[in-house]
C-alpha positions in Angstrom: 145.7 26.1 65.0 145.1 29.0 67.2 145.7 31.2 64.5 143.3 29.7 62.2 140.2 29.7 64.3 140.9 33.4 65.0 140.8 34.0 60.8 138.0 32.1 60.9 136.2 33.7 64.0 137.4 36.7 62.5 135.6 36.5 59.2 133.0 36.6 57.1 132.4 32.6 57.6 132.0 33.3 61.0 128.9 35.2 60.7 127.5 32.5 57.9 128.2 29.9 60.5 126.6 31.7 63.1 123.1 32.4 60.9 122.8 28.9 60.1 122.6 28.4 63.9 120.2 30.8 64.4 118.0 29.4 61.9 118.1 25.9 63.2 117.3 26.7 66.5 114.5 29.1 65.5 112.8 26.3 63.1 113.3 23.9 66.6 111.3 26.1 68.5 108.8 26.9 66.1 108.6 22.8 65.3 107.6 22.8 69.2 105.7 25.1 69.9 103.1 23.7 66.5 103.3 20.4 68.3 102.2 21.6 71.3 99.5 24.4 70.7 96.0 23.8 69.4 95.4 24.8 66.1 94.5 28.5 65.2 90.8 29.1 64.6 90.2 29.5 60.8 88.8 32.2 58.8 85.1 32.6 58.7 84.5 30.2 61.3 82.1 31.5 64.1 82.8 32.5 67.4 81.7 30.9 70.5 79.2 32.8 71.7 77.4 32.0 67.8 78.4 28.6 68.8 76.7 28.5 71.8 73.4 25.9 72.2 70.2 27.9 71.0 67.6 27.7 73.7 64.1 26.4 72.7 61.9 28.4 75.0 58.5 29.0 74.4 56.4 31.1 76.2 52.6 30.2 77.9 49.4 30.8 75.8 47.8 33.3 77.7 45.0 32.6 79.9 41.5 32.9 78.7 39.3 35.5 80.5 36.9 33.9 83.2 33.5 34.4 82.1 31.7 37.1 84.4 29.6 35.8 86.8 25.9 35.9 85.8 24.2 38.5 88.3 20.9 40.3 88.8 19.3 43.0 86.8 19.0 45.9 88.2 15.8 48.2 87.7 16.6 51.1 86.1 15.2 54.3 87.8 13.7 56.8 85.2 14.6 60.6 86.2 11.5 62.0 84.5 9.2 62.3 87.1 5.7 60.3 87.7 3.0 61.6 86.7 0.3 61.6 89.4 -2.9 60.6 89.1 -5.5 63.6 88.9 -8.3 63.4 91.3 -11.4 63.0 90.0 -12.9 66.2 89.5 -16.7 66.6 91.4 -19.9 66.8 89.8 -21.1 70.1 88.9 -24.6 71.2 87.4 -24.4 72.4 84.3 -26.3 75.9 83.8 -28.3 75.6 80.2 -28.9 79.2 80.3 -26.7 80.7 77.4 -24.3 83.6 78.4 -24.9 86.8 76.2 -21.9 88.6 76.4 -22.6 92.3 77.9 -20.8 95.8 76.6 -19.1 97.4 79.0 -20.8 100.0 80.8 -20.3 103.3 79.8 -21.6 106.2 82.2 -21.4 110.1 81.5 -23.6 112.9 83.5 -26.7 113.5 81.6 -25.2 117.2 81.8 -23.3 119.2 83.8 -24.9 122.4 86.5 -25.1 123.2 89.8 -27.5 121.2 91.7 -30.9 122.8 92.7 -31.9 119.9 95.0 -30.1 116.8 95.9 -31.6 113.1 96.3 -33.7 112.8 99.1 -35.8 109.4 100.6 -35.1 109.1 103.9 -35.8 112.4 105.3 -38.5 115.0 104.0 -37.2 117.9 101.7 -39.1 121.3 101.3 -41.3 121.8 97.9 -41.5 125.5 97.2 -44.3 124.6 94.3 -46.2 122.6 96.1 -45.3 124.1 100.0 -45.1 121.0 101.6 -43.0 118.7 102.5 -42.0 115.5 100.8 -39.2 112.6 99.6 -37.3 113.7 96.6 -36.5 111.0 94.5 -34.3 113.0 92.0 -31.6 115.0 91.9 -32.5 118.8 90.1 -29.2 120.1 87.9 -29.3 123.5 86.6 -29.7 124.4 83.1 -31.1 127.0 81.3 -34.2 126.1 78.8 -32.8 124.3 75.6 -29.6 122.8 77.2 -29.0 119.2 75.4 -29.8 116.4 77.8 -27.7 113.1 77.3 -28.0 109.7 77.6 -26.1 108.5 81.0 -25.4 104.8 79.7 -25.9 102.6 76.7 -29.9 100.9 76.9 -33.3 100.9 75.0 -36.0 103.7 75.4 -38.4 101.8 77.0 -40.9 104.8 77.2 -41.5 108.4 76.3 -44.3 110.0 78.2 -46.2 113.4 79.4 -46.4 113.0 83.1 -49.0 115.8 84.8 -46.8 116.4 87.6 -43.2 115.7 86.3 -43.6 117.1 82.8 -42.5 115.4 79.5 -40.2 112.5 80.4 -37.7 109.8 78.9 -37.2 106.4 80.5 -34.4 104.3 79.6 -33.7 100.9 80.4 -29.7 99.2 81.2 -28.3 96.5 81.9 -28.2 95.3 85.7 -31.7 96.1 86.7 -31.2 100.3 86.3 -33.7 102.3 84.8 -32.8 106.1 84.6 -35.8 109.3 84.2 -35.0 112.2 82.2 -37.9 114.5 83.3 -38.6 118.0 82.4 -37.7 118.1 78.9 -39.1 120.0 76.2 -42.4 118.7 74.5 -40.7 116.7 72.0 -37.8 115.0 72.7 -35.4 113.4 70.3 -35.9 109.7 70.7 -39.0 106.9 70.7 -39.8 104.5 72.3 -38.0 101.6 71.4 -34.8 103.4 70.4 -31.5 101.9 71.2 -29.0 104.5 72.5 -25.6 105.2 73.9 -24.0 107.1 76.7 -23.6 110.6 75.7 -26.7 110.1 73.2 -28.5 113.1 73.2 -32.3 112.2 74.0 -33.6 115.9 74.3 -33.5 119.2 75.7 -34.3 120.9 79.1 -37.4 122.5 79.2 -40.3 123.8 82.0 -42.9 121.3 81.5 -42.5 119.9 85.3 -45.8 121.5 86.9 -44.6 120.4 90.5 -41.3 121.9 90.2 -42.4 125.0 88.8 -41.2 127.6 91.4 -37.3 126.5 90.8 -35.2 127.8 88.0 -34.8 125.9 84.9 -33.2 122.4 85.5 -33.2 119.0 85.0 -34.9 116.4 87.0 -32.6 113.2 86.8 -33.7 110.0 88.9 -32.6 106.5 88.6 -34.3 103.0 89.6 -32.4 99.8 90.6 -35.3 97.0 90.3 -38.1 99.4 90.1 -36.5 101.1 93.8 -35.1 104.6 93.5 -31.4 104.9 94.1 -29.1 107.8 94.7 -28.5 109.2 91.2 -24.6 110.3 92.3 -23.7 106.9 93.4 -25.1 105.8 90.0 -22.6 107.9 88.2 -19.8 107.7 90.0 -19.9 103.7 90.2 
């Protein structure tokens, strides 16, 4: 007997013998181990976070905004500045008298020479002619006979005469008041009366007609009025 379980041990139905056991006791345990287990998840079905409870928040209509509170007007300051009132302006008479515009005053010597005697009315002068003594209300300029004698400033001839003492003579009147004499001319001078000239006109010529300025040279005796009063002839000219 001992012999035979050694041939059998010893081949090839041993190892047969020995898989069958294998296999039973492996199909045992897998028998258990189903029983026991829970069964595996199939496929496609979801996981448990997808099968977690969805929760049904929903979230708080927003507030509506709280009507502003009603509050004053405020006066609106304008940055152009306020115009002020003008005072009211006094009461002034009106002159009627229409203006007549005036040309401006042109003045040029009547010629030009050395002066023989100057203007004199507030202290006597010496008169060679005459040999006395007397005002001068003039001023004598140097010229020799036929010198052209012109106009000192713009005005109207008002006369043209043959005085016995101051020879022929022009008078011309100006604006202002003045009056100037051109004495001692030639016979005929070159303006009327009534002429209207200029300054620098020529009006006539220097002559010797002058009987009370006789014993001087040759000249011209220039005066001029302010308001019918005689005034100082250089002042006139140099104004």
């Amino acid at each position: 007997m001992e012999k035979k379980l050694r041939s059998v041990l010893s081949g090839a139905g041993f190892y047969a013998a020995l898989a069958i056991c294998l296999a039973v006791v492996a199909a045992g345990g897998w028998a258990l181990l189903r029983g026991g287990g829970e069964p595996p998840a199939e496929s496609g079905t979801p996981d448990a976070a997808a099968n977690a409870p969805v929760s049904m928040y929903v979230p708080d209509a927003p507030e509506a905004p709280a009507e502003p509170e009603e509050t004053e007007p405020v006066e609106t300051v304008s940055s152009e500045p306020l115009e002020e009132e003008a005072p009211a302006m006094p009461e002034v008479e009106i002159d009627p008298t229409p203006v007549i515009a005036e040309e401006p005053r042109l003045i040029v010597n009547p010629l030009r020479g050395d002066v023989l005697m100057a203007f004199s009315v507030e202290e006597l002068v010496y008169s060679p002619t005459l040999a006395d003594w007397r005002v001068h209300d003039g001023v004598d300029i140097s010229a020799k006979p036929g010198t052209t004698v012109m106009a000192a400033c713009p005005g109207t001839v008002s006369a043209v005469s043959d005085d016995p003492m101051m020879g022929t003579q022009v008078t011309i009147t100006h604006n202002g008041g003045y009056e100037t004499i051109y004495a001692n001319l030639q016979a005929t001078p070159a303006v009327a009366e009534g002429d209207s000239v200029s300054a620098g006109q020529i009006i006539g010529a220097v002559g010797t007609t002058a009987s009370a300025e006789a014993a001087q040279s040759p000249h011209l005796h220039f005066a001029v009025r302010k308001d019918g009063a005689p005034v100082d002839p250089d002042e006139f000219l140099n104004q």
